[in-house]
C-alpha positions in Angstrom: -7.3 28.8 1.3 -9.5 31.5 2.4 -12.0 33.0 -0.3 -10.0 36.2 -0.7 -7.0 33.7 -1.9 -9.5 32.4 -3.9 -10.9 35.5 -5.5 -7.5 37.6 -6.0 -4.9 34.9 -5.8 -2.3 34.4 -3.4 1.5 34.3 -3.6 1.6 32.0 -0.6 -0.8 29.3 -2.1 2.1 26.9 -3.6 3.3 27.1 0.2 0.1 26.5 1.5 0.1 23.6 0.0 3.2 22.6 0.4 2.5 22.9 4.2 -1.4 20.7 4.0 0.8 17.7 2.5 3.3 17.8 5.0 0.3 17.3 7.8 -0.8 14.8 6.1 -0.8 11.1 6.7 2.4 9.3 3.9 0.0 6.3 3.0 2.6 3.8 0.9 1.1 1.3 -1.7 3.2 -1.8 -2.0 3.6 -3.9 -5.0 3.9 -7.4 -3.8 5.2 -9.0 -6.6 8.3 -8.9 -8.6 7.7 -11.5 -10.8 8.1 -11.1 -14.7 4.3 -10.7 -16.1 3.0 -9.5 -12.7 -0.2 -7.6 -12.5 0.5 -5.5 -9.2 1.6 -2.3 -11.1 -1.9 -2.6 -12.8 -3.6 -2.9 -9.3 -1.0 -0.9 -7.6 -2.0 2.4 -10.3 -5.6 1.8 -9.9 -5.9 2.2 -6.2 -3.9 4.7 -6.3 -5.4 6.8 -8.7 -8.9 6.4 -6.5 -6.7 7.1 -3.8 -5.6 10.7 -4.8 -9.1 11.4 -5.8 -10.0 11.3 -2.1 -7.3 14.1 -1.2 -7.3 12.8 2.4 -3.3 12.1 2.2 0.2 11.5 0.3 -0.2 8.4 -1.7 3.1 6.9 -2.7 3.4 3.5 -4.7 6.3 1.2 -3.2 7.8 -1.2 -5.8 9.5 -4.4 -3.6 11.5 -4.6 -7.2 13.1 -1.5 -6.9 15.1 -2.1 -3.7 16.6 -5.7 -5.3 16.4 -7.0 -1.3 17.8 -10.7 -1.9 16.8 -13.3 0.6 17.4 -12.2 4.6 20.5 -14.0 5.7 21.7 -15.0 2.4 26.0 -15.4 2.5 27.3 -12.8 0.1 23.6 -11.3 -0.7 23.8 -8.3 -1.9 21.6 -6.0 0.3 22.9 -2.5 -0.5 19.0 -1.6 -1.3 17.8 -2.6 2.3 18.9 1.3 3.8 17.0 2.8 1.1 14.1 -0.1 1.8 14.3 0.7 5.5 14.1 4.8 5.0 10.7 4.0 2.5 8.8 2.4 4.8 9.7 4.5 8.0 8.6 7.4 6.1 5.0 6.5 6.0 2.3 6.3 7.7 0.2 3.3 6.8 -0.1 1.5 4.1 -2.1 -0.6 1.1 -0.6 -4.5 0.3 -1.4 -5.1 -3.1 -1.3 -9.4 -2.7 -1.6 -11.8 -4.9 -2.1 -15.5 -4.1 0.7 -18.2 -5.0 0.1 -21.5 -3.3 -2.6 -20.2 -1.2 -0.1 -17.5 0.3 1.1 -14.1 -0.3 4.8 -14.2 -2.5 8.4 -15.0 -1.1 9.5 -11.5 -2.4 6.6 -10.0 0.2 7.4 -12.3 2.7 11.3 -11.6 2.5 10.9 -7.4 2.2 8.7 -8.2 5.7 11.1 -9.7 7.3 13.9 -7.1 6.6 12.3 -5.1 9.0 10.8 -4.7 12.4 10.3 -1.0 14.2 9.9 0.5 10.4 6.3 -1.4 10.6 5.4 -1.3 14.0 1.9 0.9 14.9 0.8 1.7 11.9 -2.2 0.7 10.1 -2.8 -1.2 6.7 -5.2 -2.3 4.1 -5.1 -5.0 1.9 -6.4 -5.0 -1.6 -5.8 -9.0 -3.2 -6.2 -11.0 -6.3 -6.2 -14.3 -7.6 -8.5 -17.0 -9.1 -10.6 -16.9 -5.7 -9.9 -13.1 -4.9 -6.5 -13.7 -3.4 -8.6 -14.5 -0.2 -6.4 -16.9 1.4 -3.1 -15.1 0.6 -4.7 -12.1 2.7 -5.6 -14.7 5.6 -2.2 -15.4 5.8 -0.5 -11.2 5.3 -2.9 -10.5 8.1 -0.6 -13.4 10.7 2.0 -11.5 9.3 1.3 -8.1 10.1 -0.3 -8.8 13.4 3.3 -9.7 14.8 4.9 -6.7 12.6 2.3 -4.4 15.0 0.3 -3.3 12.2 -2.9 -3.0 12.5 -5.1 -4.2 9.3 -8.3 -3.6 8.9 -11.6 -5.0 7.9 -12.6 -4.2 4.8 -10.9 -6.3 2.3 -11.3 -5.4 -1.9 -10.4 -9.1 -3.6 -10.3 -9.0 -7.1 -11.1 -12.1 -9.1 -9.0 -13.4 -11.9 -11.8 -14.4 -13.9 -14.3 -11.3 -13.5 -12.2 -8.3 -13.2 -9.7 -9.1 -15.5 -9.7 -9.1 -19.2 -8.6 -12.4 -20.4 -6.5 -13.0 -16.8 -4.1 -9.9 -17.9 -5.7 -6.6 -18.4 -7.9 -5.2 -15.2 -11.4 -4.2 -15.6 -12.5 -4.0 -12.0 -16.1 -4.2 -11.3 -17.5 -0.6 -10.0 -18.1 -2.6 -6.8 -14.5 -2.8 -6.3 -13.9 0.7 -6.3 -16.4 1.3 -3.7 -14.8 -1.5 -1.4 -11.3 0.5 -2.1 -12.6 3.4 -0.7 -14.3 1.9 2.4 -11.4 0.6 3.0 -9.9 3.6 3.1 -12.3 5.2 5.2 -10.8 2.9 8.0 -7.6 3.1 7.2 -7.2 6.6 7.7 -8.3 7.2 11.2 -6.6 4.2 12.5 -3.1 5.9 10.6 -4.0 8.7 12.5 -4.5 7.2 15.9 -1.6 4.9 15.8 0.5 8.2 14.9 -0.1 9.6 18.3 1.7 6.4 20.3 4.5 6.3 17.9 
């Protein structure tokens, strides 16, 4: 907007802007739980709110439990949600994992909405914010196999919430200001590599 717009308003401002978020990068959050109880939404909200702050690109949080995908190969699943799973995650650009650790891994329901697709995730970039009683640290270890041979690129900085200091009582989260920082680094790499892996696709 130049500073006339700005001064004397502009009829052609809501288009404006309409046209800046199409250029931008379609960053997708995704909830990687769809357990009863979870905490992603929690997470999920939180980064996204910091997220939208930046105003750097279109954040959108994707909810595995919205799609219903049952387990890949299952006789008589039914997978009428994959197509509309499969247009979510072609639409974007890069994304945020928000993991949590079960059994020193990321969930089956993660695992499985993975494996439902291939060229969907394929040069594009991701970050991984985690959680659990040590961070979620070894769940990440094991996304980051994961999305190597998906061909997305994850990057370093890695925000890992503990259970036990950035949650209240294990259920309500209070993350540290340090954590919000990290978030934003993270983002700061994110970014650029979305960008770059754009150009090949």
């Amino acid at each position: 907007m130049n500073i006339f717009s700005k001064i004397f308003g502009s009829k052609e401002t809501p288009q404006l802007e309409e046209e800046t978020n199409m250029t931008k990068l379609n960053i997708g959050i995704i909830l990687g739980s769809t357990r009863e109880g979870r905490l992603s939404p929690q997470v999920g909200n939180w980064v996204k709110e910091l997220a939208d702050n930046r105003g750097d690109a279109n954040y959108t949080i994707i909810d595995i439990a919205d799609y219903k995908l049952p387990l890949l190969g299952e006789k008589d699943g039914d997978a009428s949600g994959a197509a509309a799973w499969s247009e979510a995650i072609a639409a974007q650009d890069g994304f945020v994992f928000i993991v949590q650790e079960y059994n020193h891994s990321i969930s089956a329901s993660l695992k499985n909405a993975l494996d439902y697709l291939r060229v969907e995730w394929n040069n594009k970039a991701a970050g991984i914010v985690s959680y659990g009683s040590v961070g979620g640290a070894r769940a990440a270890e094991h996304l980051r196999g994961i999305l190597g041979e998906l061909l997305i690129a994850d990057v370093r900085v890695h925000p890992a919430l503990s259970l036990f200091t950035d949650f209240e009582n294990g259920a309500v989260l209070k993350a540290a200001p340090v954590q919000a920082d990290s978030v934003n680094q993270m983002l700061d790499q994110v970014i650029p590599w979305a960008g770059a892996l754009k150009t090949i696709r």
